[in-house]
C-alpha positions in Angstrom: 98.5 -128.8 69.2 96.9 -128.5 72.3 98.8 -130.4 75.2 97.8 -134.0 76.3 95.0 -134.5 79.1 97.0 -135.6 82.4 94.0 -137.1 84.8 94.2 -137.1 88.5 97.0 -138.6 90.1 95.8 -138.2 93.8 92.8 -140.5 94.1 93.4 -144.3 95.1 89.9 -145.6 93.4 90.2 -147.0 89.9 87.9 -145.1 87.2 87.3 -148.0 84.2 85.5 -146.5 81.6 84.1 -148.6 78.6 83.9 -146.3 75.4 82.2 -147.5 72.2 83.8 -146.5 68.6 81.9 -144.9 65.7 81.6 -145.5 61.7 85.1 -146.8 60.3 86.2 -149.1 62.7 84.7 -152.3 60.6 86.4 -154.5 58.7 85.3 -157.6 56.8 84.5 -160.5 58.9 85.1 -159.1 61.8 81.8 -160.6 63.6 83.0 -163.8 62.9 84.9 -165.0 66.3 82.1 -163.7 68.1 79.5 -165.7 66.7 81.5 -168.7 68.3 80.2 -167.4 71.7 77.4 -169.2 73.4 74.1 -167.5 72.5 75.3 -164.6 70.1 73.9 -165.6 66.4 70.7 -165.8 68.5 71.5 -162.9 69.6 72.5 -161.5 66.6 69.5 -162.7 65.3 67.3 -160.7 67.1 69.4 -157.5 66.6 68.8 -158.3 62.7 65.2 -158.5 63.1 64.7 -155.1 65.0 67.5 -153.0 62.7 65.8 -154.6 59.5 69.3 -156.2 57.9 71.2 -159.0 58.2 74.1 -158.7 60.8 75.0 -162.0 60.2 75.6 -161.7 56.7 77.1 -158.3 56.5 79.5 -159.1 59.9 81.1 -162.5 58.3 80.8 -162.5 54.8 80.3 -159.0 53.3 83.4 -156.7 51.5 84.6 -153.8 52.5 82.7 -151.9 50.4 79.2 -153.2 51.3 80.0 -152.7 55.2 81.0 -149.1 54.7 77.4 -148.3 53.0 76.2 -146.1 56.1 73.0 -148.2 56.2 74.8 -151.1 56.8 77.8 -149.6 59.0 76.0 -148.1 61.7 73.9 -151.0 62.7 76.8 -153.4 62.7 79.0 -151.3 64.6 76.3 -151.2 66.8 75.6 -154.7 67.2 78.9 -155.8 67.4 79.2 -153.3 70.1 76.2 -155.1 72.0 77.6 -158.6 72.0 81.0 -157.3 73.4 78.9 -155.8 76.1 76.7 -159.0 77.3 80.6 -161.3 77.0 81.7 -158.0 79.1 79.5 -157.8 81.9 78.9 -161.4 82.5 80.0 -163.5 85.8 78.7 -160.2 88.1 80.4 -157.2 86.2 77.8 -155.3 85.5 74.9 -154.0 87.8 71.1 -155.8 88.6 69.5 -152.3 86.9 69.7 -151.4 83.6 72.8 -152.1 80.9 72.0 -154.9 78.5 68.7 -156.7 79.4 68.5 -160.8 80.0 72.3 -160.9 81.2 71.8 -159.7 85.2 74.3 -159.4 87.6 76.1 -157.3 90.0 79.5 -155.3 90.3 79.0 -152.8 88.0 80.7 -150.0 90.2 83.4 -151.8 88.5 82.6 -149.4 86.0 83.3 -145.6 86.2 81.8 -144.8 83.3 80.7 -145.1 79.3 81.2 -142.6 76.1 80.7 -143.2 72.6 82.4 -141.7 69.6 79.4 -141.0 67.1 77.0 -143.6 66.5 78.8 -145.5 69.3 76.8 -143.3 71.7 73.6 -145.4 70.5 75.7 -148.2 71.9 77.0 -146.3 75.3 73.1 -145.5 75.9 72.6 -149.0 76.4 75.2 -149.8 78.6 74.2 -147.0 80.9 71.0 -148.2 81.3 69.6 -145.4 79.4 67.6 -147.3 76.3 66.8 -150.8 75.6 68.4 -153.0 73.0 65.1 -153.0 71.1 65.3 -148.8 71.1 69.1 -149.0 70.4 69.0 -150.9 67.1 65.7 -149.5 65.9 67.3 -146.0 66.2 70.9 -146.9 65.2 68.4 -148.4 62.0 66.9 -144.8 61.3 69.7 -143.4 61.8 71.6 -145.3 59.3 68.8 -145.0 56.3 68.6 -141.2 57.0 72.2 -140.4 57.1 72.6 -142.5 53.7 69.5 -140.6 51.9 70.7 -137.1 53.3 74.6 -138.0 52.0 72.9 -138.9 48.8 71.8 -134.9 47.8 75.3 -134.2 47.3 78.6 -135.5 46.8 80.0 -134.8 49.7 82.8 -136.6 52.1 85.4 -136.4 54.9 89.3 -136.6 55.5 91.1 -136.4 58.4 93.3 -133.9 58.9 96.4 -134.5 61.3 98.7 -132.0 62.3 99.4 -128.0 61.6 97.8 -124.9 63.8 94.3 -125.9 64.6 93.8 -121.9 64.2 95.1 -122.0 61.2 93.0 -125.1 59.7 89.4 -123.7 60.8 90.3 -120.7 58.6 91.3 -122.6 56.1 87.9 -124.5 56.2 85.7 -121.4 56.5 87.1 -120.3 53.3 86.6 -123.7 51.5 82.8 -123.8 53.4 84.2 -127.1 54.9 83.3 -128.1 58.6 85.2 -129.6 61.3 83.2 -132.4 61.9 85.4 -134.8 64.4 87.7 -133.1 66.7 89.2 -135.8 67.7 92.2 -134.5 69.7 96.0 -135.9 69.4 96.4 -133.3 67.1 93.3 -134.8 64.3 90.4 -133.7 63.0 88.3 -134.9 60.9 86.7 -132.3 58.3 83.8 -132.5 55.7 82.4 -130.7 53.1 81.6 -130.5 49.5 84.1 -132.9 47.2 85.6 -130.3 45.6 86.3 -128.2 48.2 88.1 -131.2 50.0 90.1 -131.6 47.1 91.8 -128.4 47.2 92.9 -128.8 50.8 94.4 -132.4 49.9 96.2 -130.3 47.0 97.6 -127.6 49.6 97.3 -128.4 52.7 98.0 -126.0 55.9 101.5 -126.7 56.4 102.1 -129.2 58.9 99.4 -131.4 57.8 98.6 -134.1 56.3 95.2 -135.0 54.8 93.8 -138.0 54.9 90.6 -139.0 52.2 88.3 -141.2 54.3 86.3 -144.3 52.4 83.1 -142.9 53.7 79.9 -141.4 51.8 78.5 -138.2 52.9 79.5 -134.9 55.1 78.4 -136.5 58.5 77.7 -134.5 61.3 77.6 -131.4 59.6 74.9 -129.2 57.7 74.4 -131.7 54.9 73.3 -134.0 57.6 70.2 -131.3 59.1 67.3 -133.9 56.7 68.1 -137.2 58.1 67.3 -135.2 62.0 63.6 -135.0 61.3 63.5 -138.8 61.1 65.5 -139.4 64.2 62.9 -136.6 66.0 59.8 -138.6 65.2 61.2 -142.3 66.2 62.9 -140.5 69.4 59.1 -139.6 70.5 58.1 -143.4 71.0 61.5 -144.7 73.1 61.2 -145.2 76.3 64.5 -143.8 78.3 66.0 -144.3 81.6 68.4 -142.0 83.8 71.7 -143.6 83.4 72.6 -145.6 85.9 76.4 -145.0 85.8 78.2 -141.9 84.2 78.3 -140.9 80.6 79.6 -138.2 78.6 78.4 -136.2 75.5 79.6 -135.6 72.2 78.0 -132.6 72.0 80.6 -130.7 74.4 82.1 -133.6 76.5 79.9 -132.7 79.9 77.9 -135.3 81.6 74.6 -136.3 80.9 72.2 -137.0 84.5 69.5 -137.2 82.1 68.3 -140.2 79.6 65.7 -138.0 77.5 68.2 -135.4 77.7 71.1 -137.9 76.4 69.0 -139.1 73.5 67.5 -135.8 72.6 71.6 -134.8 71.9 72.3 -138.1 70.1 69.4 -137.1 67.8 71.2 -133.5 67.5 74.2 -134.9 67.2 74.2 -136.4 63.7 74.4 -133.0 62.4 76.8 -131.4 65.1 80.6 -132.1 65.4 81.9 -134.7 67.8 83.9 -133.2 70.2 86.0 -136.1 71.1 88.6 -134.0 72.3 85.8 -132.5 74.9 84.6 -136.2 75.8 88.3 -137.4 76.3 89.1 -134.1 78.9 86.3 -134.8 80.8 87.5 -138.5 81.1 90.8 -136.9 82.2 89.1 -134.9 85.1 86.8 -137.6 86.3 90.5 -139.2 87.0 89.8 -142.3 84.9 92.5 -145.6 85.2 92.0 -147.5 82.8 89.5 -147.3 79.2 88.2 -150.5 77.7 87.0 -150.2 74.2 84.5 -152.5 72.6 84.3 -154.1 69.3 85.3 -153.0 66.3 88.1 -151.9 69.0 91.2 -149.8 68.2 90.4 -146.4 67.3 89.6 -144.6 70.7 92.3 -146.6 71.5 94.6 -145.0 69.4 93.1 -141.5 70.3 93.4 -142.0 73.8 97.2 -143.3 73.2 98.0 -139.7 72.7 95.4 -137.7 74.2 95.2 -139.4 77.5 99.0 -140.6 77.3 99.9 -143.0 80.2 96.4 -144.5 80.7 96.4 -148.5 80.3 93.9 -149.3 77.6 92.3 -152.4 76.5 90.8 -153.0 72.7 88.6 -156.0 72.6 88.7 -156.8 68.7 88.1 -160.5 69.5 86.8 -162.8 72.3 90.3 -163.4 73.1 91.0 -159.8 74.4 88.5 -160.4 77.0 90.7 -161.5 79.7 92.3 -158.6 79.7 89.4 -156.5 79.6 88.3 -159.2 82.2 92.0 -158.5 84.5 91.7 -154.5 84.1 87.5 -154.5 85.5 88.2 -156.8 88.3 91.7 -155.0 89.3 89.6 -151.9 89.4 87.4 -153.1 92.2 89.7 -155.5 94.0 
């Protein structure tokens, strides 16, 4: 297990970085207590209309199993991640350009910077300034649809694998044709592949590990994932993109992204590449970052960070009462 990041300990500024989690992190009625903000079922409303489903619906009252449909999942995740942002940056935390439009404001040198694990990229590209809401949910829309038809080819699915000689584990995969497709650091990551193939890992695992089925319904981000790009290409030709306005990191390899067409041009890649988490969380390390805020459906970067980026204060906003926190950590940063 590689050792955990250590940031900078020199600098004096604060570095807050707001990071968005990917597919998994929902849970039935989780949308719920956010609704009870002013404005968000509008809101919501108008996310709905442009994603072509019902957030409302699926984010109060759905199961489990209709929210982890990937159709469903990605959009909601998405959304949810949206209205955190707007409760987020109000009352002057967030800058007068870009970031989510209608809800102006200054202070966002607050913020240090923004990452998203997977499809919470789609939501980190808006807070940077990078696309729209409108292009956000009609790609995290696509992107949804074409994951779920490319997952249906094959029986495919994921588990996480925690522990055991990284080394050891990719061989492992290369003879079962499985890929790592989440390296999450902390010692996890995430594989895919064929059913069958993951079945024989559960059954004798590389010692040291422990495998972990996860309730999702395809091979994302690897090969099996390559038909639902050509979908993503065509409605990434009529977005309109901005620069980012404050820092982001990629998935791809965890470097930083100067470029908006450039950022959306890997999120398109990117559902058939791995996440290097691990990559995104070393750069956060570097840049010296203070403190990480993670929006709703909070907890898993969270947990990632806990042992990757050990020491560093965190803040999971599952609920609109966790903004104060979020609230006390943002304006400590720039006090």
């Amino acid at each position: 297990m590689p050792p955990a990041l250590t940031p900078k300990r020199w600098q004096t500024r604060q570095v807050i970085v707001i990071v968005a989690p990917g597919q998994g992190s929902q849970t039935p009625g989780f949308l719920a207590p956010w609704l009870e903000l002013p404005g968000a079922k509008e809101h919501l409303a108008e996310l709905s209309d442009v994603a072509q489903i019902d957030l409302h619906a699926h984010g109060t009252e759905s199961d489990a199993d209709t929210i982890r449909d990937t159709r469903v999942a990605q959009p909601l995740i998405v959304a949810a991640g949206l209205l955190t942002l707007v409760a987020l940056f109000a009352d002057g935390r967030r800058a007068t350009t870009g970031g989510v439009a209608g809800h102006a404001g200054e202070g966002r040198a607050k913020i240090g910077g923004v990452a998203g694990h997977s499809v919470g990229e789609i939501t980190a590209a808006v807070a940077a300034g990078i696309l729209s809401e409108t292009d956000a949910m009609g790609f995290v829309g696509v992107r949804g649809r074409a994951m779920a038809d490319a997952a249906a080819l094959e029986p495919t699915g994921m588990s996480a694998v925690i522990g055991g000689d990284e080394a050891a584990l990719l061989e492992r995969l290369d003879d079962l044709g499985l890929q790592p497709a989440n390296r999450n650091g902390g010692g996890q990551i995430v594989v895919a592949g064929a059913l069958a193939a993951l079945a024989r890992l559960a059954e004798d695992p590389v010692a040291g590990s422990r495998v972990i089925p996860l309730q999702v319904a395809g091979a994302f981000h690897t090969r099996y994932m390559q038909p639902a790009v050509g979908a993503l290409e065509v409605f990434a030709t009529g977005v309109e993109t901005k620069d980012p306005t404050v820092p982001i990191w990629t998935n791809r390899d965890g470097s930083r992204v100067e470029s908006g067409s450039r950022f959306v041009e890997l999120m398109v890649g990117q559902v058939s590449n791995p996440v290097r988490w691990d990559l995104t969380m070393q750069s956060l390390a570097e840049a010296g970052v203070t403190g990480i805020v993670e929006l709703a459906p909070a907890g898993a970067l969270v947990g990632l960070a806990k042992r990757g980026l050990k020491g560093i204060p965190s803040v999971a906003v599952k609920t609109p009462d966790d903004l104060a926190a979020a609230f006390d950590m943002i304006d400590g940063a720039a006090a």
